[in-house]
N, C-alpha and C positions, 0 to 999 in steps of 0.2 A: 504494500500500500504506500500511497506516495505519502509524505507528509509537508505540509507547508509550515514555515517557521518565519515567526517576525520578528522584527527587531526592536526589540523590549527595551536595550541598554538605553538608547538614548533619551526614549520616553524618560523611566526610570532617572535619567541623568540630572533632567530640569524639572524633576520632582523635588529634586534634594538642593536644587541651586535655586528655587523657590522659597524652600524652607529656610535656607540659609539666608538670604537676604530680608529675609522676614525677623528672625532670629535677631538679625542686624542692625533693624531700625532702618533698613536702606531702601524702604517700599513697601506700599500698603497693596497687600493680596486684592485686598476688597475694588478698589480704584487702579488694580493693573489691567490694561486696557487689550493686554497680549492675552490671546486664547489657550487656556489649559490643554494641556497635552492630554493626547489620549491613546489608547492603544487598539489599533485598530486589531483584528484577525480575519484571517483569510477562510474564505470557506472550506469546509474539508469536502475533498471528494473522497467517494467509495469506489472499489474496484467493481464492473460492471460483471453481476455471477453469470458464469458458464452456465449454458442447458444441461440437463440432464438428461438423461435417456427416457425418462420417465411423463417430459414434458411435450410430446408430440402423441399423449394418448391422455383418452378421457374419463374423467373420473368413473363412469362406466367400466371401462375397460380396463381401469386399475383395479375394480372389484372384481373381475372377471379371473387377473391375473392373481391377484391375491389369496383368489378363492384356490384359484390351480395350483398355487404354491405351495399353499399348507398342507393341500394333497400328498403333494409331490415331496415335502419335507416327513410328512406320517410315513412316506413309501420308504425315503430315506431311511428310514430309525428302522422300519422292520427291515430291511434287506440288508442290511451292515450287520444288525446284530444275528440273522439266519447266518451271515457267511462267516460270521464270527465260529459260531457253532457249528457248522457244518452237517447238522443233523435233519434230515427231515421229516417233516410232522404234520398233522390234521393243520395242527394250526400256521405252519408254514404254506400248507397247497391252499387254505383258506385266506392266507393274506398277498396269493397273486391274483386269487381269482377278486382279491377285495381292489389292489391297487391297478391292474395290468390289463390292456386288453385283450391280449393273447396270454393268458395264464399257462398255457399247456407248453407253449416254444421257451418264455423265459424262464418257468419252473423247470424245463428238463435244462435248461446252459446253468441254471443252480445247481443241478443234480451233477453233471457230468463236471462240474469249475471243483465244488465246497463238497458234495456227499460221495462219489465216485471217485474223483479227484484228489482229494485229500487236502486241498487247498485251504486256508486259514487266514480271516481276517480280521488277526488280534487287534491290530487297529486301522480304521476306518481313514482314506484321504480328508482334507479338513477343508470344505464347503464356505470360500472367501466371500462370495458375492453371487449374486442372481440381478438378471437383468432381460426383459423382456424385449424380443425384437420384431414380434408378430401376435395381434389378441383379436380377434372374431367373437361371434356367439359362441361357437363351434369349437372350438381349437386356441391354445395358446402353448407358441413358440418363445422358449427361453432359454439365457444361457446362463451358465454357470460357471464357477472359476475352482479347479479342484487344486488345491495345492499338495502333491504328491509326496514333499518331502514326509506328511505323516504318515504316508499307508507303511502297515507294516503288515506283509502277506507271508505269511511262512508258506515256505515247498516243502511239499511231503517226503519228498525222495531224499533230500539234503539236510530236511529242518533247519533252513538258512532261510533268513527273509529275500523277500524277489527283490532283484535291483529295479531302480524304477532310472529307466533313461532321459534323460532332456526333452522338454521342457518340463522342468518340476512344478509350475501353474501349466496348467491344461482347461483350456478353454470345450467343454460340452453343449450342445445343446440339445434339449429336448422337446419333445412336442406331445402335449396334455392333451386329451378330448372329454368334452363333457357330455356325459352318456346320461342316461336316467337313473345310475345308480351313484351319481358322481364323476367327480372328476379322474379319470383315469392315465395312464401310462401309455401312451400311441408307439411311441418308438425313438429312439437320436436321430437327429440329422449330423451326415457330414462325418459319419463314423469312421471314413477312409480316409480324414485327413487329420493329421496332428497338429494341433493350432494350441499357440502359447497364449497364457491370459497374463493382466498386470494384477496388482494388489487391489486395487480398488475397479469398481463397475466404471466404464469409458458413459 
């Protein structure tokens, strides 16, 4: 921010050279005909805020997105802690069929990664930012920023965690539909490409 700054000293100066000739007998404040100093200030300016990503959608469709997110944040918590566990259960085939809408294709890439596999994910990537870049009645597209330095996936074969390669932010996005049971899970876009994310939502 810019700051503007005045010049106080001299005001200041013929405050005290005022006082002093008064002090002195050398002039009556009252009948000095010269106009008191003042100190003027400049107006402050403020820096003109950036858009945000949020501001070319309407409050509508910020409900829309916010609805699809909290979805997609419940999907979060159950599908980190099943991979965590690696077991599956009534209650795991009942919470794809709750978030997903292909429950049968991502419940078996569960089965074949975490129960088949043997894969382990004692700790979960850590979810930087979400940011929405598509919202309809129908559908809402968003991304998301995973920063990878936390996943910590142990291999079955080695019991060594997976090394995670560059770019340790990874930018995802996903696309939500709103069906009559809620908002559910459609699929990622762009899954063939690896795209780096910054710390905070663009």
């Amino acid at each position: 921010m810019r700051r503007f700054h005045t010049n106080t000293c001299a005001a200041l100066g013929a405050v005290v050279l005022m006082l002093g000739l008064s002090a002195c007998g050398g002039g009556n404040p009252k009948s000095d005909p010269s106009p008191s100093p003042t100190i003027s200030s400049s107006p402050s300016s403020s820096p003109t805020p950036q858009p945000t990503w949020d501001n070319k959608f309407s409050p509508a469709q910020m409900k829309s997105y916010n609805a699809a997110l909290t979805r997609w944040k419940e999907w979060w918590a159950f599908y980190t802690e099943a991979a965590r566990k690696g077991v599956d259960t009534p209650a795991v085939q009942a919470g794809f069929a709750k978030y997903v809408t292909d429950p049968i294709t991502e419940h078996q890439n569960f089965l074949d990664i975490y129960v088949t596999g043997g894969v382990r994910m004692e700790r979960a990537p850590t979810v930087l930012w979400t940011s929405a870049t598509r919202i309809t009645k129908t559908d809402v597209d968003f991304n998301y920023c995973l920063d990878m330095s936390t996943d910590h996936e142990v291999n079955p074969t080695t019991g060594k965690v997976n090394p995670v390669d560059p770019p340790l932010k990874q930018l995802v996005t996903v696309r939500m539909l709103n069906t009559t049971k809620g908002w559910k899970l459609l699929g990622y876009l762009y899954q063939n490409k690896e795209r780096a994310c910054g710390p905070t939502a663009p």
